[in-house]
C-alpha positions as CSV (number, residue, x, y, z in Angstrom):
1,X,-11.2,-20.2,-6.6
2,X,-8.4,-18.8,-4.6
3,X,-9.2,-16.9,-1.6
4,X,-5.9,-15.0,-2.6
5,X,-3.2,-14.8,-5.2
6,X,0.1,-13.3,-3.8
7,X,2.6,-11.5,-7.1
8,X,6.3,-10.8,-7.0
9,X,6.5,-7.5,-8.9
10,X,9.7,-7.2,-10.4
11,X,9.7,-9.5,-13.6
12,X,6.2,-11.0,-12.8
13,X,3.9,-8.2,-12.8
14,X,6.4,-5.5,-13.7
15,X,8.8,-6.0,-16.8
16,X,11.8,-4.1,-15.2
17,X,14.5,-6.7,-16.0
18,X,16.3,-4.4,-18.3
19,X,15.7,-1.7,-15.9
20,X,17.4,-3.4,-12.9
21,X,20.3,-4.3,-15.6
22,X,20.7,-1.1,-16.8
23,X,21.5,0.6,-13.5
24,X,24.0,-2.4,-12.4
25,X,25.8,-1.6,-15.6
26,X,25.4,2.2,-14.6
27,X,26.5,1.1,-10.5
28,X,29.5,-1.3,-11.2
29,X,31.1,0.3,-14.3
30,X,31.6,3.6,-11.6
31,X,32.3,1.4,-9.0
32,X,34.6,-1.3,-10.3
33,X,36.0,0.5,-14.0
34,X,33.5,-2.1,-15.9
35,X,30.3,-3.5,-15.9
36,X,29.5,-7.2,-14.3
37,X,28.2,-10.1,-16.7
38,X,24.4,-9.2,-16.9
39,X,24.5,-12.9,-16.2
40,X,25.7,-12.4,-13.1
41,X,23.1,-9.8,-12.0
42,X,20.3,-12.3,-13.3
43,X,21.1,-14.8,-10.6
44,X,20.6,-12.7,-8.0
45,X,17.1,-10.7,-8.7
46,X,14.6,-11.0,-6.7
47,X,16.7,-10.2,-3.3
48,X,16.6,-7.2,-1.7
49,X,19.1,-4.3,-3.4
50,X,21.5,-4.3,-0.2
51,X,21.8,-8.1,-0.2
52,X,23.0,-8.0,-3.9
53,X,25.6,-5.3,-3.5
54,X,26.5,-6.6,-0.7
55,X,27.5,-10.0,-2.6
56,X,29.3,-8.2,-5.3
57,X,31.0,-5.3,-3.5
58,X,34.4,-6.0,-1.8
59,X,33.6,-4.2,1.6
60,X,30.5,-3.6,3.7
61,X,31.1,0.3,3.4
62,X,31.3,-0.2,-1.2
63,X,28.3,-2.1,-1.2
64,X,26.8,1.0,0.5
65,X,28.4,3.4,-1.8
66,X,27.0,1.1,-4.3
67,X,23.9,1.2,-3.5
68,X,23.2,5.1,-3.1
69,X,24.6,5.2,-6.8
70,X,21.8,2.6,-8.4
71,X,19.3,3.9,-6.0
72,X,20.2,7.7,-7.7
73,X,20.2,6.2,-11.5
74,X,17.5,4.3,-10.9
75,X,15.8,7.7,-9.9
76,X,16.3,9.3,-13.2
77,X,15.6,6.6,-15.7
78,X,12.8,4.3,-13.5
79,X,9.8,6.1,-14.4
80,X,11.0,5.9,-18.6
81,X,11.7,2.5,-18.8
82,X,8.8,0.7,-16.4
83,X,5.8,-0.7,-18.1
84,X,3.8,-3.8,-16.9
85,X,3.5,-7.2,-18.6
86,X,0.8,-7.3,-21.2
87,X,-2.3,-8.3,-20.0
88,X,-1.2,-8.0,-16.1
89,X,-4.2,-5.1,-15.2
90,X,-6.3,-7.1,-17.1
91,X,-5.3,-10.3,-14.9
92,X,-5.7,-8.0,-11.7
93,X,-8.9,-6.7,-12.4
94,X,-10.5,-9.9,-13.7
95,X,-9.6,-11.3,-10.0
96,X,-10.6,-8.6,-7.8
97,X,-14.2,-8.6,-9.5
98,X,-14.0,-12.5,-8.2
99,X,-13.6,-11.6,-5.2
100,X,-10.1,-12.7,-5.4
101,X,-7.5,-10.5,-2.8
102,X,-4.5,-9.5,-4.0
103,X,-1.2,-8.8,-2.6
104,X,2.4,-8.0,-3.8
105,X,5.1,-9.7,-2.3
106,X,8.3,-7.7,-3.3
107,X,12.3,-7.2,-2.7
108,X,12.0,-3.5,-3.3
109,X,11.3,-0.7,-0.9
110,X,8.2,0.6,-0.2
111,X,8.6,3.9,-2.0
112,X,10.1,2.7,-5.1
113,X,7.4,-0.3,-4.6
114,X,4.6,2.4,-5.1
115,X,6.0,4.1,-7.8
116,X,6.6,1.4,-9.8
117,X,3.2,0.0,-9.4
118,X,1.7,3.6,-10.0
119,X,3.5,3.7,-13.6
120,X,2.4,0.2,-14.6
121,X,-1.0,1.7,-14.1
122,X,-1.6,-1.5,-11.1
123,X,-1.5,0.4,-7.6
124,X,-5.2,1.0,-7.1
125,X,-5.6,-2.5,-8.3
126,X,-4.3,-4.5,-5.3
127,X,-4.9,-5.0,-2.4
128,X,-1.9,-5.2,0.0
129,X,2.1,-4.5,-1.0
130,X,4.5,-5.9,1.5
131,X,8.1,-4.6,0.7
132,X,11.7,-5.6,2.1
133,X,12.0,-3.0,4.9
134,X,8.8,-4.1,6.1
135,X,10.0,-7.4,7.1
136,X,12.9,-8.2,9.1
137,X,14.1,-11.5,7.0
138,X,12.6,-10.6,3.0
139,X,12.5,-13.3,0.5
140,X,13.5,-16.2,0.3
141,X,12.3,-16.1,3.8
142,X,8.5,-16.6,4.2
143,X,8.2,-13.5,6.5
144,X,7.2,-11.3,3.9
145,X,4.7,-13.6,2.3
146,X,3.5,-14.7,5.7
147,X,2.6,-11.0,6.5
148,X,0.4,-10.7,3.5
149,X,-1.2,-13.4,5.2
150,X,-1.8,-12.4,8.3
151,X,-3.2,-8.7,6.9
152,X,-5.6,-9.8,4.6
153,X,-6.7,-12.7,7.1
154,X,-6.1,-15.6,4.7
155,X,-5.2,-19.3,5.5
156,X,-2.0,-20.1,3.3
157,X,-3.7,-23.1,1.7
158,X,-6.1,-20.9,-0.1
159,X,-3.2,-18.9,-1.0
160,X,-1.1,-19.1,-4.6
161,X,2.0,-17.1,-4.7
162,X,2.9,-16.5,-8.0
163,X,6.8,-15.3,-8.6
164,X,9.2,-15.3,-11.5
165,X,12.7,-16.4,-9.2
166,X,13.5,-19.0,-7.3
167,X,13.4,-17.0,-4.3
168,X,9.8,-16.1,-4.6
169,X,9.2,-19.9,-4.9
170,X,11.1,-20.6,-1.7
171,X,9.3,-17.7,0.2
172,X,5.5,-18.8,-0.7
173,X,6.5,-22.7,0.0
174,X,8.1,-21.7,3.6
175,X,5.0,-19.7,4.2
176,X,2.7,-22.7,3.4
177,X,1.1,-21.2,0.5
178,X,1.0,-22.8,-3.2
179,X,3.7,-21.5,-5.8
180,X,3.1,-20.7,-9.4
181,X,6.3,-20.5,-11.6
182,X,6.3,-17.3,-14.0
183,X,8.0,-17.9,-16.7
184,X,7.8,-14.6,-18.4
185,X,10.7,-13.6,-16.2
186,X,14.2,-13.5,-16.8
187,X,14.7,-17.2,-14.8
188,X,15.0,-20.5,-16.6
189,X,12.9,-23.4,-16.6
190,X,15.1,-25.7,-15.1
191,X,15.8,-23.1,-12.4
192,X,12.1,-22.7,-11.1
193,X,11.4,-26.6,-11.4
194,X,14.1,-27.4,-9.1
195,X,12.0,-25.5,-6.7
196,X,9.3,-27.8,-7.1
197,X,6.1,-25.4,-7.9
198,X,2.8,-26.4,-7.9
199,X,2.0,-24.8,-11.2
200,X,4.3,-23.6,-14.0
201,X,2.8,-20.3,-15.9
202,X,3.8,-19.9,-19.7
203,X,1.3,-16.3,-19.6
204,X,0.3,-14.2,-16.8
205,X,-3.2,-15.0,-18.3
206,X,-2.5,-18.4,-16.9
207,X,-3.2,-17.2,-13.4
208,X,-7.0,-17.0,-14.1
209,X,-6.9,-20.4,-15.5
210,X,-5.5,-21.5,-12.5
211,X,-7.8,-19.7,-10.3
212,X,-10.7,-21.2,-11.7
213,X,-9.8,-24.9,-10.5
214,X,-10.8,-25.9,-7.7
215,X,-8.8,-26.1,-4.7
216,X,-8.9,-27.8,-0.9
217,X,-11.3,-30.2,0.3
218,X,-9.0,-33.0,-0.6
219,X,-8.9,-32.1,-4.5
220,X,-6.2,-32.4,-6.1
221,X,-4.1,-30.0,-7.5
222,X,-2.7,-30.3,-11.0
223,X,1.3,-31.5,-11.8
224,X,3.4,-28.2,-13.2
225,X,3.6,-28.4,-16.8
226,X,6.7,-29.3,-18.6
């Protein structure tokens, strides 16, 4: 078994793709007179907020404006629309009573981190959440993941991170910890193989599959699936 297994929240534990959607709609129809290609949006989850706006607004001092105006939508219709992936507290619990630690690696801030995982009905069933203005560089750098780490004392070897973007791919990889592509999220197939994972997920049951080979000690790990 793993001596951890390391989540992305947004789209991987927490189905908030329409969510994060919705209040870019809201943000650059005020903004801009019309909304962006969801399309568009898509490419970039999985960043932190200010990084995104700052790629789509056309001055440092809009993407700021932009930002306050999701941040205040996303206040009135966040709580509504969250709900987590079937079977994700199931998943949680099941590895926890394993002995399993669990952290959440995530783009978002720490307060709307919380709250999010307090809706889904997950918050008192991790272990560890490391958020974006925790870290200095957040994903796709590994500082993020490589905190989790170093909190909850684990060697990244014994270590799956498991993320639905390519950026979570690229964070857990730099940090030296195994990836596991999710493809419940709003990402491609193509998209996370070219990232090279060490497993490819078609359920978030999957992960206890996973967990229950066994890892190190020269074994080898299996090939993602196609």
């Amino acid at each position: 078994m793993w001596s951890g297994v390391f989540f992305d929240l947004d789209g991987t534990l927490a189905d908030t793709v329409e969510l994060i959607l919705k209040c870019f709609r809201f943000t650059t129809k005020k903004h801009f007179g019309q909304s962006l290609p969801d399309a568009d949006v898509v490419a970039t989850l999985g960043i932190p907020l200010p990084v995104q706006m700052k790629g789509f607004a056309r001055s440092a001092e809009e993407a700021e404006l932009m930002r306050k105006t999701y941040i205040a939508y996303q206040d009135i219709v966040h709580d509504e629309m969250v709900q987590s992936f079937p079977g994700a507290s199931s998943v949680l619990r099941a590895l926890r009573s394993n002995g399993t630690k669990i952290a959440v690696v995530t783009s978002k801030r720490a307060g709307i981190a919380k709250r999010t995982l307090e809706c889904c009905g997950l918050w008192e069933s991790v272990d560890l959440v490391v958020c974006a203005d925790q870290v200095q560089r957040p994903k796709p750098h590994p500082e993020s993941v490589n905190l989790a780490l170093s909190e909850l004392g684990l060697e990244p070897d014994r270590v799956v991170f498991v993320g639905d973007s390519p950026f979570d791919l690229q964070a857990g990889k730099g940090a030296g910890t195994r990836t596991a592509a999710a493809l419940w999220g709003p990402f491609n197939l193509e998209e996370l193989l070219a990232e090279e994972p060490d497993f490819v997920l078609d359920a978030i049951e999957d992960v206890l599959e996973i967990n229950a080979e066994e890892v190190g000690n020269g074994t080898a790990l299996p090939s993602p699936g196609p």
